[in-house]
LUMFIGU-565895 format. One record per residue: residue in one letter; x negated, z, y negated of N, C-alpha, C in turn; residue number from 0. Coordinates in pm, 1 decimal. Atoms other than C-alpha are relative to their C-alpha. Layout:
<code a; nx X; nz Z; ny Y; cax X; caz Z; cay Y; cx X; cz Z; cy Y; pos NUM>
...
***
This chain:
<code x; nx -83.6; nz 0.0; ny 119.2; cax 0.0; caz 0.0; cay 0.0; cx -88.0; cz 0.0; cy -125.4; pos 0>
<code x; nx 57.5; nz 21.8; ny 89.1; cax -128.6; caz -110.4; cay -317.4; cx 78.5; cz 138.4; cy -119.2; pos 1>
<code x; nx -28.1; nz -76.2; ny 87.5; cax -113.9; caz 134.3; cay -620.9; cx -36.8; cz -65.2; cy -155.4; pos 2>
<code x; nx 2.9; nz 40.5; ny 106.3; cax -150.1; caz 40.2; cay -991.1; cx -65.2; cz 93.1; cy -119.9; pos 3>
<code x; nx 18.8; nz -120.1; ny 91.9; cax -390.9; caz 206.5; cay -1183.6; cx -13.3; cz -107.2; cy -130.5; pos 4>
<code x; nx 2.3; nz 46.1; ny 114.9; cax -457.3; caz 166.2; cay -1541.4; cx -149.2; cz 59.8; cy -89.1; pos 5>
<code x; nx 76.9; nz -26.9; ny 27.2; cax -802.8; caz 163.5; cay -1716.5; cx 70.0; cz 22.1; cy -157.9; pos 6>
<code x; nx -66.5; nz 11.2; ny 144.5; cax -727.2; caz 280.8; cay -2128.8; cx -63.7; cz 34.7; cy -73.7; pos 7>
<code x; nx 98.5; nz -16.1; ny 102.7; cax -889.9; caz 309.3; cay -2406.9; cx 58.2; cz 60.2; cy -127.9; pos 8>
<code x; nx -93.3; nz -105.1; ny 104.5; cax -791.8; caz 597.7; cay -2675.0; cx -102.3; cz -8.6; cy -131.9; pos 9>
<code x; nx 40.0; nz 3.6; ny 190.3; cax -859.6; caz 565.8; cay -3082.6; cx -22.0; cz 168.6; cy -25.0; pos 10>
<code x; nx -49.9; nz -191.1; ny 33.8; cax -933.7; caz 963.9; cay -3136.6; cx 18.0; cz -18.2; cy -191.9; pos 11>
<code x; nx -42.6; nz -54.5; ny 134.0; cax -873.1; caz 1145.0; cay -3528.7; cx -120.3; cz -79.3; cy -70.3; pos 12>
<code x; nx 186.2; nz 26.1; ny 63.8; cax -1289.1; caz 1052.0; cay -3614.7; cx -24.7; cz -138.8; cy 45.5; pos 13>
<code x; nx -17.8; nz 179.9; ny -8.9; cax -1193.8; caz 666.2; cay -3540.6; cx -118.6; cz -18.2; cy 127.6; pos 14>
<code x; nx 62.8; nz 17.1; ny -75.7; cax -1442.0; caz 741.3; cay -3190.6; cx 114.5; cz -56.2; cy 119.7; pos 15>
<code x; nx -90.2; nz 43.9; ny -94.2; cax -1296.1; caz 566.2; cay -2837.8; cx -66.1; cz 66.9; cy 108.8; pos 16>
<code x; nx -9.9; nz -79.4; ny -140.7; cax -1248.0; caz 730.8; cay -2511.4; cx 60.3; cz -110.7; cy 55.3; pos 17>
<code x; nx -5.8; nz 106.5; ny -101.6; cax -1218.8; caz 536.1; cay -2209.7; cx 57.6; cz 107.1; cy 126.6; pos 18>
<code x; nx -10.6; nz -73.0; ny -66.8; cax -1033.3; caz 658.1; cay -1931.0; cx 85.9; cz -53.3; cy 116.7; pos 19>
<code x; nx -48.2; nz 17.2; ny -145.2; cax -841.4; caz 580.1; cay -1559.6; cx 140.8; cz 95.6; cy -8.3; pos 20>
<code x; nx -97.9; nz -59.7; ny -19.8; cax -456.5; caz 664.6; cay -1495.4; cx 118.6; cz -101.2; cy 94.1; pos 21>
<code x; nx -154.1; nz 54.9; ny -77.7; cax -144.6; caz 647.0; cay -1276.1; cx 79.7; cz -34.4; cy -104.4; pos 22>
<code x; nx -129.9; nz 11.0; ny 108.7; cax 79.2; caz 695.0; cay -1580.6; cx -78.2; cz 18.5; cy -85.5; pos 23>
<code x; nx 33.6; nz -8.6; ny 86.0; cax -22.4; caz 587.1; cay -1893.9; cx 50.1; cz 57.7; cy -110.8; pos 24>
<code x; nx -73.6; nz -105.1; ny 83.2; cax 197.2; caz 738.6; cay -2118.5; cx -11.2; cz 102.5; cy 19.9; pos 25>
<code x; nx -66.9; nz -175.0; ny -11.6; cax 239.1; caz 1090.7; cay -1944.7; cx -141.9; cz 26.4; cy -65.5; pos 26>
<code x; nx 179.6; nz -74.8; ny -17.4; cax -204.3; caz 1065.6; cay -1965.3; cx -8.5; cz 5.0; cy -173.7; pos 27>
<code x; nx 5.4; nz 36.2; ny 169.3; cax -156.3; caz 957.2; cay -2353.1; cx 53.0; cz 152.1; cy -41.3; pos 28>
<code x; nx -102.6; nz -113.9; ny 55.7; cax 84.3; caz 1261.9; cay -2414.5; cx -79.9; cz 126.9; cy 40.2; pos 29>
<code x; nx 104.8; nz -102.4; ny -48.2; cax -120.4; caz 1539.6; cay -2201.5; cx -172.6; cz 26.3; cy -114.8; pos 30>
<code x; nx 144.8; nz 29.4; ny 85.9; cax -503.1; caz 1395.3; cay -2424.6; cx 85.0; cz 91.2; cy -155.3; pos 31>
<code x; nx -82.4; nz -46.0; ny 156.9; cax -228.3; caz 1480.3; cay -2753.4; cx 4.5; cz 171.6; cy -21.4; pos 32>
<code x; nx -45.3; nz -151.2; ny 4.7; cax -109.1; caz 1822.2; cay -2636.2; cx -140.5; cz 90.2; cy 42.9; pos 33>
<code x; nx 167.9; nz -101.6; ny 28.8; cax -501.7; caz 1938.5; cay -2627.9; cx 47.9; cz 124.3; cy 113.2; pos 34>
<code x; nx -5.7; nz -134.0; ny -86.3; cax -411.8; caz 2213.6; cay -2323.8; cx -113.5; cz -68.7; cy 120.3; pos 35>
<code x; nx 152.6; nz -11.1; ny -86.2; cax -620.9; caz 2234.7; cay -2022.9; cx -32.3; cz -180.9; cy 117.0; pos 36>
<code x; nx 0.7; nz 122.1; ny -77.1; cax -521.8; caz 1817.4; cay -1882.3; cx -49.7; cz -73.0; cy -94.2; pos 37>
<code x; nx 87.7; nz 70.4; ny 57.9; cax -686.7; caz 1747.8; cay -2170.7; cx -110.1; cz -52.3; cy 34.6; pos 38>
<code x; nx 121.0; nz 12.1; ny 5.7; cax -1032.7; caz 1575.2; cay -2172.5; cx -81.0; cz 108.3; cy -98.8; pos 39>
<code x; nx 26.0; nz -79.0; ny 129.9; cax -1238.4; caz 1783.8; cay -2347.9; cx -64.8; cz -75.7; cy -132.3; pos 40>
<code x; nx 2.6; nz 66.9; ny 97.5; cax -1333.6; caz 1537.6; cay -2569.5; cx 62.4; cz -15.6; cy -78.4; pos 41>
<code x; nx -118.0; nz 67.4; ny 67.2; cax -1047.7; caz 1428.3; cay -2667.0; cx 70.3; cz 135.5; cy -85.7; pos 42>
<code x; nx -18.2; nz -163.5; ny 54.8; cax -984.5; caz 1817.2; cay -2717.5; cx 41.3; cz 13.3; cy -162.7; pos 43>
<code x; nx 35.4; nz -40.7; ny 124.7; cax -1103.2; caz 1827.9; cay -3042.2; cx -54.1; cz -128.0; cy -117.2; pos 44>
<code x; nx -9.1; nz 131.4; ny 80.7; cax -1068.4; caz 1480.5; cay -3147.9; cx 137.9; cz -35.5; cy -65.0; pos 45>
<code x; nx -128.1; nz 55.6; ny -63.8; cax -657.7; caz 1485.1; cay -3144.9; cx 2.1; cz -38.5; cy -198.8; pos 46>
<code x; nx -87.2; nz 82.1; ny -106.0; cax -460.0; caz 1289.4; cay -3201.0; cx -49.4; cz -140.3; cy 1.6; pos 47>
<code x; nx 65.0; nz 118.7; ny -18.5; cax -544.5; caz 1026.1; cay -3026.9; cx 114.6; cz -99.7; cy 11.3; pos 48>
<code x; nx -85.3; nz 141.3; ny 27.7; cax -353.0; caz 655.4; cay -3039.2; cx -72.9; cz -117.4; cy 165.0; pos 49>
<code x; nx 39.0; nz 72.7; ny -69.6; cax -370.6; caz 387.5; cay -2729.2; cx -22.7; cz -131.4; cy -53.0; pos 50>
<code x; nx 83.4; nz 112.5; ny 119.6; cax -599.5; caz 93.3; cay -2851.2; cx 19.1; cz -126.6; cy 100.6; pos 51>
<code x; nx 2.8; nz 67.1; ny -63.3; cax -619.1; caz -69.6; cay -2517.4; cx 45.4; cz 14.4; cy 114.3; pos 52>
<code x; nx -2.9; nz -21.9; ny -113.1; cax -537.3; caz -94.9; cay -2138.0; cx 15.3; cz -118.6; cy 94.1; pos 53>
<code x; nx 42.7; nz 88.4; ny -71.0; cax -603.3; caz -323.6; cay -1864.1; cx 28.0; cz 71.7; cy 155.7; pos 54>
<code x; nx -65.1; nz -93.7; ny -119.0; cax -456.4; caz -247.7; cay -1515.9; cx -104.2; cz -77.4; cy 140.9; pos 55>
<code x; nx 79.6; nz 29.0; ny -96.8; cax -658.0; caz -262.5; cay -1176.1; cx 83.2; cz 12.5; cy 117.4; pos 56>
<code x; nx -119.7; nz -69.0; ny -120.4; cax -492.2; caz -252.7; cay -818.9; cx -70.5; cz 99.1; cy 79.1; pos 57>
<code x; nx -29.3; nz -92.5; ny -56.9; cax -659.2; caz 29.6; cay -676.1; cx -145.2; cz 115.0; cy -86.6; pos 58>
<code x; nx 46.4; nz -88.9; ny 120.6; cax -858.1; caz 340.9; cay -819.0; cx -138.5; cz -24.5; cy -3.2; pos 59>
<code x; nx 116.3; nz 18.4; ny -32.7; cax -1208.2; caz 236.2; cay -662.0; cx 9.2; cz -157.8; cy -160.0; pos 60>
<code x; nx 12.7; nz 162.8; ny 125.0; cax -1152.3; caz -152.1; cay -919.4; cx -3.5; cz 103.1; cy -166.9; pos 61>
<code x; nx 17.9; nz -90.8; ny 131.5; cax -1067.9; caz 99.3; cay -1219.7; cx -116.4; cz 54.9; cy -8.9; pos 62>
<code x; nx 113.2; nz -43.1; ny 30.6; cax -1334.3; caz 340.8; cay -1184.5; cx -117.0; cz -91.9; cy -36.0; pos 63>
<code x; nx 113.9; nz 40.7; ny -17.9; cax -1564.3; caz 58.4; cay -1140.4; cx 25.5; cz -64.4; cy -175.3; pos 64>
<code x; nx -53.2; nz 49.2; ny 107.5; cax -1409.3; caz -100.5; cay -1470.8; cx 0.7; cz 70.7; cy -114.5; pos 65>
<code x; nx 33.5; nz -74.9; ny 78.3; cax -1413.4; caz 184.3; cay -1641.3; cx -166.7; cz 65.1; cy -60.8; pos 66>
<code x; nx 149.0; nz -38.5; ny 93.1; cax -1775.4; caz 259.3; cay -1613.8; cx -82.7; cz -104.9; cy -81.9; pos 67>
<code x; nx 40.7; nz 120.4; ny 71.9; cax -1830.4; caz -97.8; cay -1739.0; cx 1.5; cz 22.7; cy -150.5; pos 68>
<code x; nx -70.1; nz -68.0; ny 166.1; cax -1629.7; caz 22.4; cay -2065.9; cx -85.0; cz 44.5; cy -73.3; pos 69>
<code x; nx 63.4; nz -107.4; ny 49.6; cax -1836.1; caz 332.7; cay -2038.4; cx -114.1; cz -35.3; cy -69.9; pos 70>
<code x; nx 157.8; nz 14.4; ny 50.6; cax -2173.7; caz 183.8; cay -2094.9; cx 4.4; cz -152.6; cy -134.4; pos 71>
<code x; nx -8.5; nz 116.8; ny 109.4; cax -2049.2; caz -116.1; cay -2363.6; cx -4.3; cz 95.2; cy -105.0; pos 72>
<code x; nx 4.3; nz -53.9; ny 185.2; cax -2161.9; caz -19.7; cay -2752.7; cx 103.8; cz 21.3; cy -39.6; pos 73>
<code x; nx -152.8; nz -58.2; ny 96.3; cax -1916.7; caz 71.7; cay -2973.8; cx 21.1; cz -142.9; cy -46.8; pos 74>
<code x; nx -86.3; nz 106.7; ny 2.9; cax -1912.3; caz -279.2; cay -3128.2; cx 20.2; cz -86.6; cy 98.2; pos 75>
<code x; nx -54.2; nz 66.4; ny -86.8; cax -1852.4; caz -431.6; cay -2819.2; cx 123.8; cz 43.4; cy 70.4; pos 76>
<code x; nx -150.9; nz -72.5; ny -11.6; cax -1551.0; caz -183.2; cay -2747.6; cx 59.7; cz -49.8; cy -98.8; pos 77>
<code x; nx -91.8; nz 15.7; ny 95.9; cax -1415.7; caz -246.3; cay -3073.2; cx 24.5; cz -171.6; cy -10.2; pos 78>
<code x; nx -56.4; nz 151.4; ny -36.6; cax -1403.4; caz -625.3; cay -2969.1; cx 71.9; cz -9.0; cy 59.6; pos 79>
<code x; nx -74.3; nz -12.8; ny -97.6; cax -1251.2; caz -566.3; cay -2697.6; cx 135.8; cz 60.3; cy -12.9; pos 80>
<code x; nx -149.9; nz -81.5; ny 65.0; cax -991.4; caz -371.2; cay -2873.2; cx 85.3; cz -63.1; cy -119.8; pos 81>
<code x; nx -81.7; nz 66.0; ny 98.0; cax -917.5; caz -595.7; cay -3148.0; cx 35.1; cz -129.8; cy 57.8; pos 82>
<code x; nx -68.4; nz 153.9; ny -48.4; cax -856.0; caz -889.9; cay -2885.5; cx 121.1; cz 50.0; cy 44.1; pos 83>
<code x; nx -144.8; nz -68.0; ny -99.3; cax -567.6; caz -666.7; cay -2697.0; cx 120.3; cz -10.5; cy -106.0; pos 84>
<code x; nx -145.9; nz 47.0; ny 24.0; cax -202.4; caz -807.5; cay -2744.7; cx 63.0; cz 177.3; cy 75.5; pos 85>
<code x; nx -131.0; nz -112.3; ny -126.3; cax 44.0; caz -494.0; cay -2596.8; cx 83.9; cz -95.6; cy 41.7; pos 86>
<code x; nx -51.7; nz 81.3; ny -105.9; cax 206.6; caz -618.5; cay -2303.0; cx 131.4; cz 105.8; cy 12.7; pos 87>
***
């Protein structure tokens, strides 16, 4: 059975991006907001954060691997990547 994850990319308060892996993108958007303990801690003390990007993988091994791609791109090569994204 295939599952549907979602790689995403969060705008924090200090205009920095977080990169991150989820089942549910919304509930993970709303949890990063409400700063309690499902927070990142990054994101902690960045709030509130805004969804900039997301790109969906079919299983969590393609995300992770997608995500650390994210992880290690510059900032202006994130912020390319974020000003090409249409919302779907």
């Amino acid at each position: 059975m295939k599952t549907n994850w979602t790689i995403y990319i969060l705008r924090c308060a200090d205009n920095s991006l977080y990169t991150g892996i989820t089942k549910n993108c919304v509930k993970r958007v709303a949890e990063h907001n409400a700063g309690g303990r499902l927070a990142a801690k990054y994101t902690r003390a960045r709030r509130p954060v805004s969804l900039v990007y997301k790109e969906h993988a079919a299983t969590r091994s393609d995300a992770t691997k997608r995500e650390y791609e994210i992880k290690r791109m510059d900032k202006k090569t994130k912020e390319l990547l974020v000003s090409g994204y249409k919302a779907k």
